[in-house]
GUNU-737580 format. One line per field, with one value per residue (C-alpha): z, y, x; residue in three letters; residue number from 1. Coordinates in Angstrom, 1 decimal, always signed. Layout:
GUNU-737580
w: (Z ...)
v: (Y ...)
u: (X ...)
aa: (ala ...)
i: (NUM ...)
//
This chain:
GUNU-737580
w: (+40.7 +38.1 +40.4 +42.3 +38.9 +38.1 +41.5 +41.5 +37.5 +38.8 +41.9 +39.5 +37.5 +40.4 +41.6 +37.8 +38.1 +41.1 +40.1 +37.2 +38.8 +41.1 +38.6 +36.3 +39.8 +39.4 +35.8 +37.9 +40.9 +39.8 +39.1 +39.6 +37.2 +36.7 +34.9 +33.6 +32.0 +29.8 +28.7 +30.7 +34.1 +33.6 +32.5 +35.5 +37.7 +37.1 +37.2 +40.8 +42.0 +40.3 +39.8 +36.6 +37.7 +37.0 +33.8 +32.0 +32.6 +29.6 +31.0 +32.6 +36.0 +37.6 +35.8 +36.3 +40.3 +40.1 +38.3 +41.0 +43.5 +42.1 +41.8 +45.7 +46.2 +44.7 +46.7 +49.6 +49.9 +51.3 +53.1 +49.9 +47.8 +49.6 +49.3 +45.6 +45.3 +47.5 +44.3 +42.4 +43.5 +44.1 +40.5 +39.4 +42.5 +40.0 +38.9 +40.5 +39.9 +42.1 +44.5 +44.9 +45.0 +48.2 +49.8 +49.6 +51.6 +54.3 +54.7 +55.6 +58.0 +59.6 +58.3 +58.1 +58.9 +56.4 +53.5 +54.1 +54.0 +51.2 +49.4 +49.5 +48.1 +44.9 +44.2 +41.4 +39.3 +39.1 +35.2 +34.7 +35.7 +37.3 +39.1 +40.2 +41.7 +43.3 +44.8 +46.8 +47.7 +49.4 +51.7 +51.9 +53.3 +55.9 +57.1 +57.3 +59.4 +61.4 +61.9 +60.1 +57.7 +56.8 +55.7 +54.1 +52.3 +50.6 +49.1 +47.8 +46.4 +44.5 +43.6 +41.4 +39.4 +38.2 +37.7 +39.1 +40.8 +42.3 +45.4 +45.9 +45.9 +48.3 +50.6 +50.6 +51.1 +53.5 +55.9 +54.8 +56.2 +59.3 +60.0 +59.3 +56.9 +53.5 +53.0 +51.4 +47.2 +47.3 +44.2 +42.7 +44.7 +47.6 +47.9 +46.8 +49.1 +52.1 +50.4 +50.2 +53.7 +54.5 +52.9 +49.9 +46.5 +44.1 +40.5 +38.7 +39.5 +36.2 +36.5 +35.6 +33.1 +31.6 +31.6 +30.4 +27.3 +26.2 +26.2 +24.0 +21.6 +22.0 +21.1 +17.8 +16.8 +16.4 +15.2 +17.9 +17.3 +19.6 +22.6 +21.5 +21.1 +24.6 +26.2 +24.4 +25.9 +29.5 +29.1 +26.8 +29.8 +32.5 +30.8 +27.3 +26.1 +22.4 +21.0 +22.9 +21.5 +17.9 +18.3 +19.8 +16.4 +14.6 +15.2 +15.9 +11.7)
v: (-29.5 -29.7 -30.5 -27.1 -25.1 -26.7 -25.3 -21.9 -21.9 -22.6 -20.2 -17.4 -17.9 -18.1 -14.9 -13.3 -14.1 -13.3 -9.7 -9.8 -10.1 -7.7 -5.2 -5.7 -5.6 -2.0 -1.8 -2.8 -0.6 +1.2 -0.8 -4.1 -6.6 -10.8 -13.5 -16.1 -19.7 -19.7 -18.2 -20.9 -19.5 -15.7 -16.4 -19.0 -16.4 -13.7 -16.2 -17.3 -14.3 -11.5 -9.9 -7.8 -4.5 -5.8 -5.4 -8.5 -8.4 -8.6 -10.9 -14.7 -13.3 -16.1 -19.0 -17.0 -17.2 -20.6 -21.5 -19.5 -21.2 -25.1 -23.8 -22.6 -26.0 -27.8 -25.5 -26.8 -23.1 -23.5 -20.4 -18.6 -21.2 -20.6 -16.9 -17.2 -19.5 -17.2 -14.2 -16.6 -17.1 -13.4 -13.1 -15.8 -16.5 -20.0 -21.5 -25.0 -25.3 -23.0 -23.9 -27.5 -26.5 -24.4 -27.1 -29.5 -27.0 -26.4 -30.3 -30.5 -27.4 -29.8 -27.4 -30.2 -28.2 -25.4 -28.0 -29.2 -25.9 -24.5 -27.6 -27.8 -23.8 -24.9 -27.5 -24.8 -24.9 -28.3 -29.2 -32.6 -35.8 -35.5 -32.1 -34.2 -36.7 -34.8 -32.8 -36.1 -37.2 -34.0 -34.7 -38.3 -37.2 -35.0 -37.8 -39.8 -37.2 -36.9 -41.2 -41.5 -44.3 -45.9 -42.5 -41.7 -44.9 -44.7 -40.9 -42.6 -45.2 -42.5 -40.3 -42.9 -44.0 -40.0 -41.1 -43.7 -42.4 -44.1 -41.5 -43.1 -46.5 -45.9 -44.7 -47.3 -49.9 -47.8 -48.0 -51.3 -52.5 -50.0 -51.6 -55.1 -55.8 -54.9 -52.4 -53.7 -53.7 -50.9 -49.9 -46.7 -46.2 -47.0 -44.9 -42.1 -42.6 -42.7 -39.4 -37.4 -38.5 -35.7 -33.4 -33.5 -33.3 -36.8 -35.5 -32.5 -29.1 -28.7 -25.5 -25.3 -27.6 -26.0 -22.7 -23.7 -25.3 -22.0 -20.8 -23.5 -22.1 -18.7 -19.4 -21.2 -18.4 -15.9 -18.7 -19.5 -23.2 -24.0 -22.1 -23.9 -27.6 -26.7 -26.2 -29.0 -31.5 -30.3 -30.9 -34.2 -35.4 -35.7 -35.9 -37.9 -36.7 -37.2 -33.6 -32.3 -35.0 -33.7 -29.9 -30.6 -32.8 -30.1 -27.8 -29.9 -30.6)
u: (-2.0 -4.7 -7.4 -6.6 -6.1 -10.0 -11.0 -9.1 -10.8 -14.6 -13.8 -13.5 -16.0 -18.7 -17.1 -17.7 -21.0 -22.0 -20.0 -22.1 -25.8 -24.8 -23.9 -27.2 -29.5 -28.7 -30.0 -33.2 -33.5 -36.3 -39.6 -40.7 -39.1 -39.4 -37.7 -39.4 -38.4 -41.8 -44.6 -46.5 -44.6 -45.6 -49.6 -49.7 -48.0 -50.6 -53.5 -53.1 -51.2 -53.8 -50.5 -50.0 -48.1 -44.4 -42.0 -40.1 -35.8 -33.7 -31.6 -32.8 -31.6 -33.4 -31.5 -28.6 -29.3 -30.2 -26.6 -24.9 -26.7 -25.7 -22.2 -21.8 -23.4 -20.6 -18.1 -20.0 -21.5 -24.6 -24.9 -23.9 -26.3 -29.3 -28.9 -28.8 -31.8 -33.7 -32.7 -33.6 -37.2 -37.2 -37.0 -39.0 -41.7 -43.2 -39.4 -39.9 -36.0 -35.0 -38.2 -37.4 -33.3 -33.6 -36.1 -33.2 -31.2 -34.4 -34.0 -30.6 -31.2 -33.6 -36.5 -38.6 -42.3 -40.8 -40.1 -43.8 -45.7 -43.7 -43.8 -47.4 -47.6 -46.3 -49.0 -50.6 -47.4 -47.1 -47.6 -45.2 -45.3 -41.7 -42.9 -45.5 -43.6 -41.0 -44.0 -44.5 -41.4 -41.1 -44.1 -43.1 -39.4 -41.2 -43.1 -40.0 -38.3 -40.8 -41.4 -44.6 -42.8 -46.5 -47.7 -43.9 -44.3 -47.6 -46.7 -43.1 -44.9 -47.3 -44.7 -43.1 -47.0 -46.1 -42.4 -40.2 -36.6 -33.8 -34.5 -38.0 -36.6 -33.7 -36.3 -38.5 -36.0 -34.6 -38.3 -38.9 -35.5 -35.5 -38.9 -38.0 -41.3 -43.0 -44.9 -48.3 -48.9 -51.4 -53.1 -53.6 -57.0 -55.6 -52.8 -55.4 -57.5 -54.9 -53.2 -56.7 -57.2 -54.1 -56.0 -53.3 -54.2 -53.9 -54.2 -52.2 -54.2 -57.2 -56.6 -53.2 -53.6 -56.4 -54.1 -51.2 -53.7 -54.9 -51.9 -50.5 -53.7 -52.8 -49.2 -50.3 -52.7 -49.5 -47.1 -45.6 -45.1 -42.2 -43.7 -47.4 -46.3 -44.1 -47.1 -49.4 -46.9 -47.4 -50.6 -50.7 -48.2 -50.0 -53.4 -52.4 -55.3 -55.9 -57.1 -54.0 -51.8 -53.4 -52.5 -49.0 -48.3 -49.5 -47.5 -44.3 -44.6)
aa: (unk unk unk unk unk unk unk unk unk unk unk unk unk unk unk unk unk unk unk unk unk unk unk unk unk unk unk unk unk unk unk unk unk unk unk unk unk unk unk unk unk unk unk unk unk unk unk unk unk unk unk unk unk unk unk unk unk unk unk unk unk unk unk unk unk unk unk unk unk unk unk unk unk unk unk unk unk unk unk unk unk unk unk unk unk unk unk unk unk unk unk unk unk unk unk unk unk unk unk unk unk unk unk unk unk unk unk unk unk unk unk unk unk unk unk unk unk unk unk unk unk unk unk unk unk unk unk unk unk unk unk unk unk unk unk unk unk unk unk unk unk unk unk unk unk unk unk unk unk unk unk unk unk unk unk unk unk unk unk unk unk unk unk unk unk unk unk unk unk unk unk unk unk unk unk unk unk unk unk unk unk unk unk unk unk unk unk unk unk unk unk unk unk unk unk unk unk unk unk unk unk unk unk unk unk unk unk unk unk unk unk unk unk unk unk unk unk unk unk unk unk unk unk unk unk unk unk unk unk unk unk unk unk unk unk unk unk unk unk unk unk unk unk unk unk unk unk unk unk unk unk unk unk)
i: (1 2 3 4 5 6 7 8 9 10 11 12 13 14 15 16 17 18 19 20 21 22 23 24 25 26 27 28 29 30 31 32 33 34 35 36 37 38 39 40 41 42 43 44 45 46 47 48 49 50 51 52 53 54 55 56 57 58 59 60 61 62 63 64 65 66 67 68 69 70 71 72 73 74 75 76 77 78 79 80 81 82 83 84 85 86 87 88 89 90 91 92 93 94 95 96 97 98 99 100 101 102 103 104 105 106 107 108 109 110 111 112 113 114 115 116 117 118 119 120 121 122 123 124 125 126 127 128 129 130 131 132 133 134 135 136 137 138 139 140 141 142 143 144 145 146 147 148 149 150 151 152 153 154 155 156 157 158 159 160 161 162 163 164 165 166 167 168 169 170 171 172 173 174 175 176 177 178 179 180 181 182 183 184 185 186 187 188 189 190 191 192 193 194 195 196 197 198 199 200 201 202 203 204 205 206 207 208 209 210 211 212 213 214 215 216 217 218 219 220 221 222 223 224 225 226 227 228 229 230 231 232 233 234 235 236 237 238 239 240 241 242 243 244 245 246 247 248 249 250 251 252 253)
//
């Protein structure tokens, strides 16, 4: 009886919000509006979109989606889940969250050529090491589905150099027993060179980096210290480079 009380409880409450996001899409019928985690996400978003002509929400309706989304999943929704991940990314076109959350659906649909191209868009928003490695564990799972395990096993293997998950490790296992041998110690060269030959990028996009770091500056010009030493550690993550390592203690003190 309490286990169905829980359910009927988190029933509701995915039915109030989804009542609620309804009722405030209204508020923005007329315009253009985003949602945006960070100030990093919106100066990123106009940078490689050259898009400027849209107004901010009052309300994170993009996290909002995104929740709605993770709670259909656990109703075993998915229909309903990928719907709200696709409002999500409606209202925030750069939130890896809700990106890399309706990719998961696309590869239990079997979408295995759409979880490759999309994945692949979002290379210029990738500004973490565990961004970065989920960036290639969604490659390497398309070239498990479609039995390229050598391939598979050498972007798994790089993905956890940028940081190291249980799913990476389940999978090579898996290939390695399927296959009935080891896979070869690469090195870091290695795997880079075999990766570049796919025409896939093997280092976090300068770009982005370099962004998100004047930002960071910008931010500590108007006080901004949070929102500054939030972007400094982006950057000082995947780069650890020492001036940005500076400015991020800076302002954390």
């Amino acid at each position: 009886m309490l286990v169905m009380a829980v359910r009927s409880m988190e029933g509701v409450a995915v039915k109030q919000l989804k009542e609620h996001l309804e009722e405030l899409e209204k508020k923005y019928q007329d315009g253009r509006f985003y949602s945006f985690n960070h100030i990093s996400e919106l100066y990123l978003y106009q940078f490689y979109e050259k898009d400027g002509e849209f107004q901010l929400s009052d309300e994170p309706m993009n996290r909002w989606y995104l929740e709605l989304g993770i709670s259909y999943e656990e109703k075993e929704e998915t229909d309903e889940a990928y719907k709200a991940y696709l409002n999500a990314i409606r209202w925030n076109p750069v939130d890896l969250d809700a990106r890399f959350a309706k990719l998961e659906l696309d590869k239990k649909k079997g979408c295995y050529d759409v979880v490759l191209k999309e994945t692949l868009t979002l290379y210029p928003y990738l500004c973490t090491r565990a961004t970065m490695a989920r960036f290639y564990r969604n490659i390497g799972f398309y070239y498990v589905e479609t039995y390229q395990p050598d391939i598979a096993f050498v972007l798994y293997e790089y993905s956890n150099m940028f940081f190291q998950t249980e799913n990476a490790d389940n999978e090579i296992a898996y290939m390695e027993e399927a296959l009935g041998k080891k896979h070869p110690d690469y090195d870091v060269h290695q795997l880079q060179s075999r990766i570049s030959n796919l025409k896939i990028p093997v280092s976090a996009p300068s770009n982005t980096l370099g962004l998100i770091y004047e930002v960071g500056k910008s931010e500590e010009k108007k006080g901004h210290c949070k929102e500054a030493a939030e972007c400094y550690l982006m950057v000082y993550d995947l780069t650890q480079d020492e001036e940005v390592k500076s400015r991020m203690n800076r302002v954390m003190h």
